[in-house]
KOLZARO-183502 format. One line per field, with one value per atom (N, C-alpha, C, CB): residue number from 0; residue in three letters; atom name; x, z negated, y. Coordinates in Angstrom, 2 decimals, m for minus. Last residue first. Glycine has a CB too. Layout:
% residues N
resi <- NUM  ... .
resn <- ALA  ... .
name <- CA  ... .
c1 <- X  ... .
c3 <- Z  ... .
c2 <- Y  ... .
This chain:
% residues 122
resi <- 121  121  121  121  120  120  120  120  119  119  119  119  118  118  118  118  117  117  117  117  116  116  116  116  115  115  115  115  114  114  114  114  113  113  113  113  112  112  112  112  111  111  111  111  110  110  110  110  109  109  109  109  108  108  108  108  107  107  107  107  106  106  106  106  105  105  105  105  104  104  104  104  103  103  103  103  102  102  102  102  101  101  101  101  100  100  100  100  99  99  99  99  98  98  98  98  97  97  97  97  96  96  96  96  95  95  95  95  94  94  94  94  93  93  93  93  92  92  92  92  91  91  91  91  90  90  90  90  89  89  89  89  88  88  88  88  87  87  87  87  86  86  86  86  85  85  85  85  84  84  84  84  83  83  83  83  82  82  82  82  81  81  81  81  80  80  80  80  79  79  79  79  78  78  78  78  77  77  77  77  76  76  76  76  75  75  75  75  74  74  74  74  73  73  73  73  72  72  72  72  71  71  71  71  70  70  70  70  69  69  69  69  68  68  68  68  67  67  67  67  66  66  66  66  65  65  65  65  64  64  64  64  63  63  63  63  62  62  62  62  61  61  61  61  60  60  60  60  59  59  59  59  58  58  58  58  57  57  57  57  56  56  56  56  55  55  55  55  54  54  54  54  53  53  53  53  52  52  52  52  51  51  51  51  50  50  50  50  49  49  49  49  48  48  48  48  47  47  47  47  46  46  46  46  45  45  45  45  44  44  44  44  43  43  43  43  42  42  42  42  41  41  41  41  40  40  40  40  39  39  39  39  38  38  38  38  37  37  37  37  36  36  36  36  35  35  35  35  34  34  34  34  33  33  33  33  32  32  32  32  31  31  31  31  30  30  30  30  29  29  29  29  28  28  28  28  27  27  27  27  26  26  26  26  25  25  25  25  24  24  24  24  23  23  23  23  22  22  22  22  21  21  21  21  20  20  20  20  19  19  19  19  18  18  18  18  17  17  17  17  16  16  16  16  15  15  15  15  14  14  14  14  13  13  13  13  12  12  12  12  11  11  11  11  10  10  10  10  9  9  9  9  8  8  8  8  7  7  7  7  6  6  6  6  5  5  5  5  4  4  4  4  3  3  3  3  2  2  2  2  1  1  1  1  0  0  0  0 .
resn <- UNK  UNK  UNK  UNK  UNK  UNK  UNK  UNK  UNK  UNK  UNK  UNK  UNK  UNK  UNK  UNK  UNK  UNK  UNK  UNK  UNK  UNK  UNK  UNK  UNK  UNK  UNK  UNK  UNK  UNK  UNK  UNK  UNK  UNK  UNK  UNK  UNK  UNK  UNK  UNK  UNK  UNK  UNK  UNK  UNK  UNK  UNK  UNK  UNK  UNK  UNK  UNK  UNK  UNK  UNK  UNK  UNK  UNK  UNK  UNK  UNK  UNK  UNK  UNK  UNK  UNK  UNK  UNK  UNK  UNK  UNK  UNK  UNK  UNK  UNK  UNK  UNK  UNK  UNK  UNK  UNK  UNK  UNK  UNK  UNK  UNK  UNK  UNK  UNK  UNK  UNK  UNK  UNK  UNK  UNK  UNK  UNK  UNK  UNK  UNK  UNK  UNK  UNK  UNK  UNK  UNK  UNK  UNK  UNK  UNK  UNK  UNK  UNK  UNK  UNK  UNK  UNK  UNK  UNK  UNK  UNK  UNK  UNK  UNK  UNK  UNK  UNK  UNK  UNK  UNK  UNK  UNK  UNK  UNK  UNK  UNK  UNK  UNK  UNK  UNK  UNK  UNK  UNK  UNK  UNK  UNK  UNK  UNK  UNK  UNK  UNK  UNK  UNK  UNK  UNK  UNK  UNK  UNK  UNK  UNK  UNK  UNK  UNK  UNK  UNK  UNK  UNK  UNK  UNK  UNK  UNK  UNK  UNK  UNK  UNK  UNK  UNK  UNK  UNK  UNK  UNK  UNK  UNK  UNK  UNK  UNK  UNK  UNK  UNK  UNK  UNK  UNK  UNK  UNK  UNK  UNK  UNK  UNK  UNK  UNK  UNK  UNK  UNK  UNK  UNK  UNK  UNK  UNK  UNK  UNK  UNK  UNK  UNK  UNK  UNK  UNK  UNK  UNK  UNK  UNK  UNK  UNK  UNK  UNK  UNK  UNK  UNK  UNK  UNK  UNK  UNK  UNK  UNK  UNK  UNK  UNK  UNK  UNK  UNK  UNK  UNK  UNK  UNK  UNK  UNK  UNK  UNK  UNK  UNK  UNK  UNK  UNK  UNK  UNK  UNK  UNK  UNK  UNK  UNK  UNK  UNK  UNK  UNK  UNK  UNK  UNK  UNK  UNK  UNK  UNK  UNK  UNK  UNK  UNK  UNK  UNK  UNK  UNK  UNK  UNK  UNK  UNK  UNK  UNK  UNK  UNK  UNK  UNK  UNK  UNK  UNK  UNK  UNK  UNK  UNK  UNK  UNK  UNK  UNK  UNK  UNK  UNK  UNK  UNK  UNK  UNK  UNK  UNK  UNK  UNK  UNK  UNK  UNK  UNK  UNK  UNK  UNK  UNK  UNK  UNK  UNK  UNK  UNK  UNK  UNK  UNK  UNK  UNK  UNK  UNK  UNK  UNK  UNK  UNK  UNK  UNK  UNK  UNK  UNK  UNK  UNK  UNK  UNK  UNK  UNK  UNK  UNK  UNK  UNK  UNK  UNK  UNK  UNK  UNK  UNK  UNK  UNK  UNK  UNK  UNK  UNK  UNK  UNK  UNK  UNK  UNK  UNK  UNK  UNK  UNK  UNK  UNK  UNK  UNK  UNK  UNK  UNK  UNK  UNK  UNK  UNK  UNK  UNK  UNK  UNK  UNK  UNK  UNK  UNK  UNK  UNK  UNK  UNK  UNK  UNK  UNK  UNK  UNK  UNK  UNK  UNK  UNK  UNK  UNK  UNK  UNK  UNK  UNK  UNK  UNK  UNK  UNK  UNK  UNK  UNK  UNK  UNK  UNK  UNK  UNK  UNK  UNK  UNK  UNK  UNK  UNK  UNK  UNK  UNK  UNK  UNK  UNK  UNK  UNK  UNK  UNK  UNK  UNK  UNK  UNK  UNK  UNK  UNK  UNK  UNK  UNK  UNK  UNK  UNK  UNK  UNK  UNK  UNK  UNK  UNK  UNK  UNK  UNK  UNK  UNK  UNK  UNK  UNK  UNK  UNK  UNK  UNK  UNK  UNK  UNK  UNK  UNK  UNK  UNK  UNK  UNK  UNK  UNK  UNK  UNK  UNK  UNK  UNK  UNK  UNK  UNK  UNK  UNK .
name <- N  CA  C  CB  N  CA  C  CB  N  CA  C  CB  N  CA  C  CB  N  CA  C  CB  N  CA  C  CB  N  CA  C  CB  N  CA  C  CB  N  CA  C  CB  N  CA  C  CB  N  CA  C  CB  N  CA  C  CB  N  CA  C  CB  N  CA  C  CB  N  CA  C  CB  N  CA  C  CB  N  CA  C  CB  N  CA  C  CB  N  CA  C  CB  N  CA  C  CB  N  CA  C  CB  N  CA  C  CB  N  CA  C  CB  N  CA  C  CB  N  CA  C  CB  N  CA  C  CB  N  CA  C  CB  N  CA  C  CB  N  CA  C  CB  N  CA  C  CB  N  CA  C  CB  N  CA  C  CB  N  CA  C  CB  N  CA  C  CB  N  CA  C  CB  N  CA  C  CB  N  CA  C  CB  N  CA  C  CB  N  CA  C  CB  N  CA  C  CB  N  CA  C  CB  N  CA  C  CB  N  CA  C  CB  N  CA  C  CB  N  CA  C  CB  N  CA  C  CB  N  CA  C  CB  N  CA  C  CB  N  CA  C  CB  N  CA  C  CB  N  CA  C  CB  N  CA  C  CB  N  CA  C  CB  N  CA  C  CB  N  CA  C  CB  N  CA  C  CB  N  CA  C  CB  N  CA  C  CB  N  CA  C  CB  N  CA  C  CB  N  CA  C  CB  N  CA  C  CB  N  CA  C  CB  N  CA  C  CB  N  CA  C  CB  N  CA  C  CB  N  CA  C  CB  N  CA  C  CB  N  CA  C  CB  N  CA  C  CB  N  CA  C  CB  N  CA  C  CB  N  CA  C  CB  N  CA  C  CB  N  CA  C  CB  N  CA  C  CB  N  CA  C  CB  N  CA  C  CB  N  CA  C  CB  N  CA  C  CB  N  CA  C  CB  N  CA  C  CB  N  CA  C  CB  N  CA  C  CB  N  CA  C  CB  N  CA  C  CB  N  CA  C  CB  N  CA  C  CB  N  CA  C  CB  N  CA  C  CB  N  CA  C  CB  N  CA  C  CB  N  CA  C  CB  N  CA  C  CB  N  CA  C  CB  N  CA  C  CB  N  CA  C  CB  N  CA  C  CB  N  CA  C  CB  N  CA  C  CB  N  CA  C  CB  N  CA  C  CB  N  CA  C  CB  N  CA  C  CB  N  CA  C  CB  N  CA  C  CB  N  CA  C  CB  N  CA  C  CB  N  CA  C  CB  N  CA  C  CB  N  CA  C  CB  N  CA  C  CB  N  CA  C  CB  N  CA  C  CB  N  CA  C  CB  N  CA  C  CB  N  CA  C  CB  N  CA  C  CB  N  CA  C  CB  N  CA  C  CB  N  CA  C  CB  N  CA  C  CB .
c1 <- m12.11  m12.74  m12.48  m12.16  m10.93  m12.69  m12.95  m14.16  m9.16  m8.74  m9.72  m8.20  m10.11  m9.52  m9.51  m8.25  m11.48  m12.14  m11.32  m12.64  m8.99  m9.82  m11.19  m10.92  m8.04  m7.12  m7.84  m6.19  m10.05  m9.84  m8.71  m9.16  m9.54  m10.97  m10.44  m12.82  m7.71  m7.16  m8.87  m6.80  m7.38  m6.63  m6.75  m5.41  m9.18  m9.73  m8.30  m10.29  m7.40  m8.68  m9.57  m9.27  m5.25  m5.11  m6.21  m4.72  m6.80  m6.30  m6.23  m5.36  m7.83  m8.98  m7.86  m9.03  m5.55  m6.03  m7.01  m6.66  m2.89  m3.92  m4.62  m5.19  0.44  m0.93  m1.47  m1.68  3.05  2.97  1.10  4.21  5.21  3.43  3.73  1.79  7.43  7.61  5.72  8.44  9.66  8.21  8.75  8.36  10.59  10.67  9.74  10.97  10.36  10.46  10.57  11.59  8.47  9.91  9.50  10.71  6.10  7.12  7.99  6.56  5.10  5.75  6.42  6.62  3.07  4.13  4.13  4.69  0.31  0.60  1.95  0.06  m1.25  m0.81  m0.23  0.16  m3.85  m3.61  m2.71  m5.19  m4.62  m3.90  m3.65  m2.33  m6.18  m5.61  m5.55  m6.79  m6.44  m6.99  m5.93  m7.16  m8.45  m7.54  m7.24  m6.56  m9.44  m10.03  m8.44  m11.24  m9.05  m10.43  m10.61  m11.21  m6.85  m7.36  m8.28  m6.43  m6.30  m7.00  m7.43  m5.97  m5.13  m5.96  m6.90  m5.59  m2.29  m3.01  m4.03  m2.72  m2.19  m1.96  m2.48  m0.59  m1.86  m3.14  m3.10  m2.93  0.52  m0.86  m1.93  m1.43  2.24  2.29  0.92  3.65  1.98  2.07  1.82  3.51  3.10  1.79  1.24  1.56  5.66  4.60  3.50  4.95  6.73  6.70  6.16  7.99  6.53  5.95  6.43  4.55  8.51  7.94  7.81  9.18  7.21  8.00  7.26  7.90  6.13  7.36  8.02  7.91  3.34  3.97  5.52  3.55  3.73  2.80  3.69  1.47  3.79  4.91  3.65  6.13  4.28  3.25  4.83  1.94  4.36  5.62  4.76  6.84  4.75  3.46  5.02  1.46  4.36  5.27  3.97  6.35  2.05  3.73  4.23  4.61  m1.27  0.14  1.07  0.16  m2.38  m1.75  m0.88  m1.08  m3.07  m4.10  m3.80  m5.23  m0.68  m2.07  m2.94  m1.89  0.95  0.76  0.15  1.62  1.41  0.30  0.88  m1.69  2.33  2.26  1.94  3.72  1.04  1.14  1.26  m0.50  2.59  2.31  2.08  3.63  1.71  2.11  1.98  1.91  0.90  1.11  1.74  2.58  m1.30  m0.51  m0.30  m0.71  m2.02  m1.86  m0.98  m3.33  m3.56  m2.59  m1.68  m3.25  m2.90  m3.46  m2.87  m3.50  m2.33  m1.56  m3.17  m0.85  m1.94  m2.24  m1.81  m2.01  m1.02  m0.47  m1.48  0.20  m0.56  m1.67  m1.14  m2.46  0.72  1.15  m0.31  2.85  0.47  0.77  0.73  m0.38  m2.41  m0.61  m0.64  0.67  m5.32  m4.94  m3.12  m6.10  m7.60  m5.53  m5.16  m4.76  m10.31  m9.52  m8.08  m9.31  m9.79  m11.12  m10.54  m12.35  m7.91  m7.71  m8.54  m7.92  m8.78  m7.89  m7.45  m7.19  m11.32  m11.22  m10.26  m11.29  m10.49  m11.08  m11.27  m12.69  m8.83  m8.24  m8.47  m8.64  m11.11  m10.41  m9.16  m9.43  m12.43  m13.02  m12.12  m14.31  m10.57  m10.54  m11.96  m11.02  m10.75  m9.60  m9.80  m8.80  m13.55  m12.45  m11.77  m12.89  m14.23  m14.25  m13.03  m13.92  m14.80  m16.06  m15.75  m16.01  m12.58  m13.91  m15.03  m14.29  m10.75  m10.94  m12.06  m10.37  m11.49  m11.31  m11.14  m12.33  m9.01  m10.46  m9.91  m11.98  m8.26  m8.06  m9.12  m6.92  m6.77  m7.74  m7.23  m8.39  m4.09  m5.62  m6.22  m6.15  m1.09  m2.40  m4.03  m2.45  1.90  0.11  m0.99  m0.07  3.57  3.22  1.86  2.70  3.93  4.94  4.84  6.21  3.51  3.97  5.05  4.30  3.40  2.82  3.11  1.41  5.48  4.83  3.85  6.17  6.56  5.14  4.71  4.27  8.49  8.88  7.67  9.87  7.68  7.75  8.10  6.67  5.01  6.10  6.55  5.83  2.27  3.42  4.94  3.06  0.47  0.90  2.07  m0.02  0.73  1.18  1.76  0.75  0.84  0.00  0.88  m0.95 .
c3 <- 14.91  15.93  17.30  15.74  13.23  13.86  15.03  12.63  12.07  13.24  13.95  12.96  10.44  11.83  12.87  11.75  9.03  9.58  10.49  8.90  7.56  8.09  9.28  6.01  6.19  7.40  8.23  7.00  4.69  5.40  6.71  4.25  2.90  3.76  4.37  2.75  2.01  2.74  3.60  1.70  0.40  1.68  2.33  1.64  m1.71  m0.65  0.32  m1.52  m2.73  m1.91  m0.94  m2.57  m3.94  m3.18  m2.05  m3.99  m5.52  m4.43  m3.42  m4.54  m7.52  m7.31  m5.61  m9.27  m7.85  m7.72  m6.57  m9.22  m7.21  m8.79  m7.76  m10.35  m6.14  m6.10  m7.42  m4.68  m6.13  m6.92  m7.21  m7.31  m5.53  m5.35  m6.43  m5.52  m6.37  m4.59  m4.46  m2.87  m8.42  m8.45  m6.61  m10.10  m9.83  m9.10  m8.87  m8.23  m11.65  m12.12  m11.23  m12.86  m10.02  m10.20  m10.85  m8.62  m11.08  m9.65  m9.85  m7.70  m14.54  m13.30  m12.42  m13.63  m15.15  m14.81  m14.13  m14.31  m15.42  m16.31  m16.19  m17.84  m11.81  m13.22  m14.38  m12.99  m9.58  m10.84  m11.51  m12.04  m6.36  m8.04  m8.28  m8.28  m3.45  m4.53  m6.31  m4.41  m0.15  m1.56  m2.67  m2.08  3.04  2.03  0.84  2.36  4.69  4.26  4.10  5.59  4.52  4.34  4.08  5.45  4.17  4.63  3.95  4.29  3.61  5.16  5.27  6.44  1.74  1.54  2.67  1.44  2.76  1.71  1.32  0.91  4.27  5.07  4.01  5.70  1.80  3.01  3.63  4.32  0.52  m0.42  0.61  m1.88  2.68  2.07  1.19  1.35  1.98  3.83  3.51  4.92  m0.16  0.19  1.44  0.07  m0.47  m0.86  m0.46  m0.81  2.61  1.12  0.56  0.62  5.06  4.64  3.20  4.90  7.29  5.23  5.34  3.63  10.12  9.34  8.16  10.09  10.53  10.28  10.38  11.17  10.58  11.77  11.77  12.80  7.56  8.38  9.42  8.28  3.67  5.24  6.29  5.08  1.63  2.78  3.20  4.01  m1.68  m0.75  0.07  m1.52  m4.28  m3.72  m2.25  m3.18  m7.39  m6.39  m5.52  m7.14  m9.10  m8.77  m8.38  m9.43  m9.75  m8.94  m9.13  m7.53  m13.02  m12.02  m10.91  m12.60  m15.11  m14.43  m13.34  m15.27  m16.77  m17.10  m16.19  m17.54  m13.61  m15.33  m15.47  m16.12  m11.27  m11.34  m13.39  m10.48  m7.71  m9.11  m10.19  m9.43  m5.00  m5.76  m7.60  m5.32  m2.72  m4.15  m4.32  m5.13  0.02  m0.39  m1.74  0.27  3.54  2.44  1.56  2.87  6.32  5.79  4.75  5.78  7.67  8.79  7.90  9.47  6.45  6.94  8.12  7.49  2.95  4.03  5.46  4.06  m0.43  0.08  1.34  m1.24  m2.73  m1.64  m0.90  m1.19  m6.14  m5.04  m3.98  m5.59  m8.25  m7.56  m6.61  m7.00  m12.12  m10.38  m9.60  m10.17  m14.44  m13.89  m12.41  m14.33  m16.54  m16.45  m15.58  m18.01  m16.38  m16.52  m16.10  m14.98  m17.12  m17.17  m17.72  m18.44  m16.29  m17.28  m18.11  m16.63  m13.61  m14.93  m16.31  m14.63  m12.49  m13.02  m14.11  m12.02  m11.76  m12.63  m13.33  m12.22  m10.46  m11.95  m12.69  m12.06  m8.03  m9.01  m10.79  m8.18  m7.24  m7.22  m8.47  m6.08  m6.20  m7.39  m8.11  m6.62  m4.14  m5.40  m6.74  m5.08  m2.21  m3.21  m4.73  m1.85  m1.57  m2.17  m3.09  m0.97  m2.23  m1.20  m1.94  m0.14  m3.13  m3.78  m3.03  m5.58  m1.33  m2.65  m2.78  m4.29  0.88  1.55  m0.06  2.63  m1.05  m0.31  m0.06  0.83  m3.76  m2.29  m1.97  m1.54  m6.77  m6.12  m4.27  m6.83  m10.19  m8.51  m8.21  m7.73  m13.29  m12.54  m10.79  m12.96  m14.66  m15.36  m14.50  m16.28  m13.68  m13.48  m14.07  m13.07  m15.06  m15.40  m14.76  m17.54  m12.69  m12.86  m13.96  m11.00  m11.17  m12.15  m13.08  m11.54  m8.11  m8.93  m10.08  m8.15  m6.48  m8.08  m8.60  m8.40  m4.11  m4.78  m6.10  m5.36  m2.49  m3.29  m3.87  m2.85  m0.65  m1.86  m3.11  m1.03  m0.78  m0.41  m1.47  0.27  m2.19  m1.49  m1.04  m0.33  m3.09  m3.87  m3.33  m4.39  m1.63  m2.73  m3.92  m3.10  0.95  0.73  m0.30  1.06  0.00  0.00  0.00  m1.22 .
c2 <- 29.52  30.58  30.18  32.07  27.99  27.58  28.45  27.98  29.04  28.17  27.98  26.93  31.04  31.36  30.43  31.69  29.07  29.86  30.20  30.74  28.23  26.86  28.20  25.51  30.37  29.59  29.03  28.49  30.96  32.11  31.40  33.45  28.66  28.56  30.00  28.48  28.71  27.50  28.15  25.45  31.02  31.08  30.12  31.26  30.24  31.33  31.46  33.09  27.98  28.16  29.10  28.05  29.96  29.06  28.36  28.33  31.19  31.82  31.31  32.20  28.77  30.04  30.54  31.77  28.40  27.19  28.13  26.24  30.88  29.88  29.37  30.85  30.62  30.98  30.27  30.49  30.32  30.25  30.83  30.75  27.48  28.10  28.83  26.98  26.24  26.92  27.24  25.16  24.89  26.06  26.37  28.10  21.83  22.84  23.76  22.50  19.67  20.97  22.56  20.76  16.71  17.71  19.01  18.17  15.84  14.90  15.83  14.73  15.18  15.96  15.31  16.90  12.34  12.82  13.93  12.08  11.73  12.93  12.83  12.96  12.21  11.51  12.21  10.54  11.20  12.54  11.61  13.24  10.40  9.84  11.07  8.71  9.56  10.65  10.10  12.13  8.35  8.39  9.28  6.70  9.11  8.44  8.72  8.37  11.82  10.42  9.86  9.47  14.26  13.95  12.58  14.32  17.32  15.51  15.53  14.02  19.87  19.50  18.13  19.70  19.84  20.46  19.86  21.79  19.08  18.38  18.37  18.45  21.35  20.38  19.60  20.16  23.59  23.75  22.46  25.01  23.02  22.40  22.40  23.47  23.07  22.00  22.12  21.84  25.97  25.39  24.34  25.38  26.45  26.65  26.27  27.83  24.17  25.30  25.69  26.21  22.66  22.89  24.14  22.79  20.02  20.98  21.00  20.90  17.81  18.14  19.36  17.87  15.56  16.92  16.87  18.60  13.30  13.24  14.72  12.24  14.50  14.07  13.99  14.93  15.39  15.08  15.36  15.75  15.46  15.00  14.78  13.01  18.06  17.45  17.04  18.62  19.43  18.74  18.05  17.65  22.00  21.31  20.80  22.80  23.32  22.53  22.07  21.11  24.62  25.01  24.46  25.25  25.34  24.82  25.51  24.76  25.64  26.21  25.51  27.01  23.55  23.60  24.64  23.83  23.57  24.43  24.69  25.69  22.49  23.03  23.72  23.55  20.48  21.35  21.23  20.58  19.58  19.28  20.68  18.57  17.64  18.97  18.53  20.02  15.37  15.50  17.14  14.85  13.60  14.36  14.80  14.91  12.63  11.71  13.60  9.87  12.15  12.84  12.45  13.86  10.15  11.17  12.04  11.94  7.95  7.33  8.35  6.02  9.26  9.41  8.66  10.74  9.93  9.03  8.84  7.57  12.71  12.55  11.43  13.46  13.02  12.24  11.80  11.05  15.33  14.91  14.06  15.94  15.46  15.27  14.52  13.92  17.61  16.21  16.60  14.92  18.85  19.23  18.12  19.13  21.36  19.66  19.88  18.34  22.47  23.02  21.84  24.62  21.97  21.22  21.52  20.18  23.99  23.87  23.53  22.48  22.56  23.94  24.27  24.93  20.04  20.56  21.82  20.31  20.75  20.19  20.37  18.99  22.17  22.96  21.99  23.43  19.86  21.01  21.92  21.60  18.54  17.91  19.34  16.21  20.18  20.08  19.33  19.32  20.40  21.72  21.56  23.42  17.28  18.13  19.54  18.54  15.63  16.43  17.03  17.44  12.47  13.89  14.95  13.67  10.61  10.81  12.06  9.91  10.68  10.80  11.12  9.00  10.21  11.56  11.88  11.70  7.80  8.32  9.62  8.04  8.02  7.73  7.95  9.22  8.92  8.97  8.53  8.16  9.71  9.79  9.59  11.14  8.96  8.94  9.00  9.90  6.68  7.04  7.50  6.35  6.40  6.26  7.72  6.28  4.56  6.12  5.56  7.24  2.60  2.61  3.74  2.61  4.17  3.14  3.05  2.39  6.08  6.17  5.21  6.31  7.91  6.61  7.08  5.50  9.66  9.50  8.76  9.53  8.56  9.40  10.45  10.45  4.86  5.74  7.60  5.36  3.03  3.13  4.76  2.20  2.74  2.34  2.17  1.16  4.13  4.58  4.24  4.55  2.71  3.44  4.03  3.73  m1.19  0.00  1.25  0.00 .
Protein backbone atom coordinates (compact mmCIF):
# COMPACT_ATOMS: atom_id res chain seq x y z
CA UNK A 1 0.00 0.00 0.00
CA UNK A 2 1.18 3.44 -0.73
CA UNK A 3 0.90 4.58 2.73
CA UNK A 4 3.42 2.34 3.87
CA UNK A 5 6.10 3.13 1.49
CA UNK A 6 7.75 5.74 0.41
CA UNK A 7 8.88 9.40 1.86
CA UNK A 8 5.14 9.50 3.29
CA UNK A 9 4.83 6.61 4.78
CA UNK A 10 2.82 6.17 8.08
CA UNK A 11 3.97 3.14 8.93
CA UNK A 12 4.94 2.61 12.15
CA UNK A 13 3.22 6.12 12.86
CA UNK A 14 0.11 6.26 15.40
CA UNK A 15 -2.40 7.04 13.48
CA UNK A 16 -5.62 8.94 15.36
CA UNK A 17 -7.74 9.79 12.54
CA UNK A 18 -8.06 8.97 8.51
CA UNK A 19 -10.46 7.73 6.12
CA UNK A 20 -11.31 8.32 2.29
CA UNK A 21 -10.94 11.56 0.31
CA UNK A 22 -13.91 10.80 -1.55
CA UNK A 23 -16.06 10.81 2.65
CA UNK A 24 -14.25 13.89 3.78
CA UNK A 25 -12.45 16.43 1.20
CA UNK A 26 -9.60 18.13 2.17
CA UNK A 27 -10.54 21.72 3.21
CA UNK A 28 -13.02 20.08 5.40
CA UNK A 29 -10.41 17.91 7.39
CA UNK A 30 -8.24 21.01 7.22
CA UNK A 31 -11.08 22.96 9.01
CA UNK A 32 -11.22 20.19 11.95
CA UNK A 33 -7.89 20.56 12.63
CA UNK A 34 -7.71 23.94 13.02
CA UNK A 35 -11.12 23.87 14.93
CA UNK A 36 -9.52 21.22 17.28
CA UNK A 37 -5.53 23.02 17.17
CA UNK A 38 -4.94 19.66 16.52
CA UNK A 39 -0.61 19.23 16.45
CA UNK A 40 0.77 16.21 13.89
CA UNK A 41 1.15 15.27 10.38
CA UNK A 42 -1.67 14.91 7.56
CA UNK A 43 -0.47 12.24 5.04
CA UNK A 44 -2.24 12.55 1.64
CA UNK A 45 -1.56 9.03 -0.08
CA UNK A 46 -3.46 9.41 -4.03
CA UNK A 47 -2.59 7.33 -6.94
CA UNK A 48 -1.86 11.17 -8.79
CA UNK A 49 -0.51 12.84 -5.79
CA UNK A 50 1.11 11.71 -2.44
CA UNK A 51 2.11 14.36 0.39
CA UNK A 52 2.31 15.50 4.15
CA UNK A 53 1.14 18.97 5.76
CA UNK A 54 2.26 19.28 9.11
CA UNK A 55 0.30 21.35 11.34
CA UNK A 56 0.76 23.03 15.33
CA UNK A 57 -2.07 24.43 17.10
CA UNK A 58 -4.10 23.60 14.43
CA UNK A 59 -1.75 26.21 12.02
CA UNK A 60 0.14 24.82 8.94
CA UNK A 61 3.73 25.01 8.77
CA UNK A 62 5.27 22.53 6.39
CA UNK A 63 3.46 21.31 3.72
CA UNK A 64 5.62 18.74 0.75
CA UNK A 65 3.25 17.45 -2.78
CA UNK A 66 4.91 15.00 -5.24
CA UNK A 67 2.80 15.08 -8.38
CA UNK A 68 3.97 14.07 -11.77
CA UNK A 69 7.36 13.24 -10.28
CA UNK A 70 8.00 16.92 -9.34
CA UNK A 71 7.94 18.14 -5.23
CA UNK A 72 5.95 20.98 -4.64
CA UNK A 73 6.70 22.89 -1.12
CA UNK A 74 4.60 25.30 0.86
CA UNK A 75 1.79 26.65 -0.19
CA UNK A 76 2.07 25.39 -3.83
CA UNK A 77 2.29 22.00 -2.07
CA UNK A 78 -0.86 22.40 0.42
CA UNK A 79 -3.14 23.75 -3.01
CA UNK A 80 -1.96 20.38 -5.07
CA UNK A 81 -3.01 18.38 -1.71
CA UNK A 82 -5.96 20.46 -1.54
CA UNK A 83 -7.00 19.50 -5.16
CA UNK A 84 -7.36 15.51 -4.63
CA UNK A 85 -10.43 13.95 -4.34
CA UNK A 86 -10.03 10.42 -4.26
CA UNK A 87 -7.54 8.44 -2.03
CA UNK A 88 -6.99 8.39 1.56
CA UNK A 89 -5.61 10.65 4.53
CA UNK A 90 -3.90 9.84 8.04
CA UNK A 91 -3.61 12.54 10.84
CA UNK A 92 -0.81 11.51 13.22
CA UNK A 93 0.60 12.93 16.31
CA UNK A 94 4.13 12.82 14.81
CA UNK A 95 5.75 15.96 13.30
CA UNK A 96 7.12 14.90 9.65
CA UNK A 97 9.91 17.71 10.20
CA UNK A 98 10.46 20.97 12.12
CA UNK A 99 10.67 22.84 9.10
CA UNK A 100 8.21 26.06 8.45
CA UNK A 101 7.61 26.92 4.59
CA UNK A 102 3.43 28.10 5.35
CA UNK A 103 2.97 30.25 6.92
CA UNK A 104 -0.93 30.98 6.10
CA UNK A 105 -3.92 29.88 8.79
CA UNK A 106 -6.03 27.19 7.72
CA UNK A 107 -8.98 30.04 7.31
CA UNK A 108 -6.30 31.82 4.43
CA UNK A 109 -5.11 29.06 3.18
CA UNK A 110 -8.68 28.16 1.91
CA UNK A 111 -9.73 31.33 0.65
CA UNK A 112 -6.63 31.08 -1.68
CA UNK A 113 -7.16 27.50 -2.74
CA UNK A 114 -10.97 28.56 -3.76
CA UNK A 115 -9.84 32.11 -5.40
CA UNK A 116 -7.12 29.59 -7.40
CA UNK A 117 -9.82 26.86 -8.09
CA UNK A 118 -12.14 29.86 -9.58
CA UNK A 119 -9.52 31.36 -11.83
CA UNK A 120 -8.74 28.17 -13.24
CA UNK A 121 -12.69 27.58 -13.86
CA UNK A 122 -12.74 30.58 -15.93
Amino acid sequence: APEDEGPFSTKGKSVIFGGALSEMPGPEILQGIEFNERTGSLYIHSPRVNGVMVFKGGRPTFSEAIYKDRTYLGPKALYQLLRVDKGDFRFTSEIHTGDTNVTLTVSGALLEFSRLQDEASV
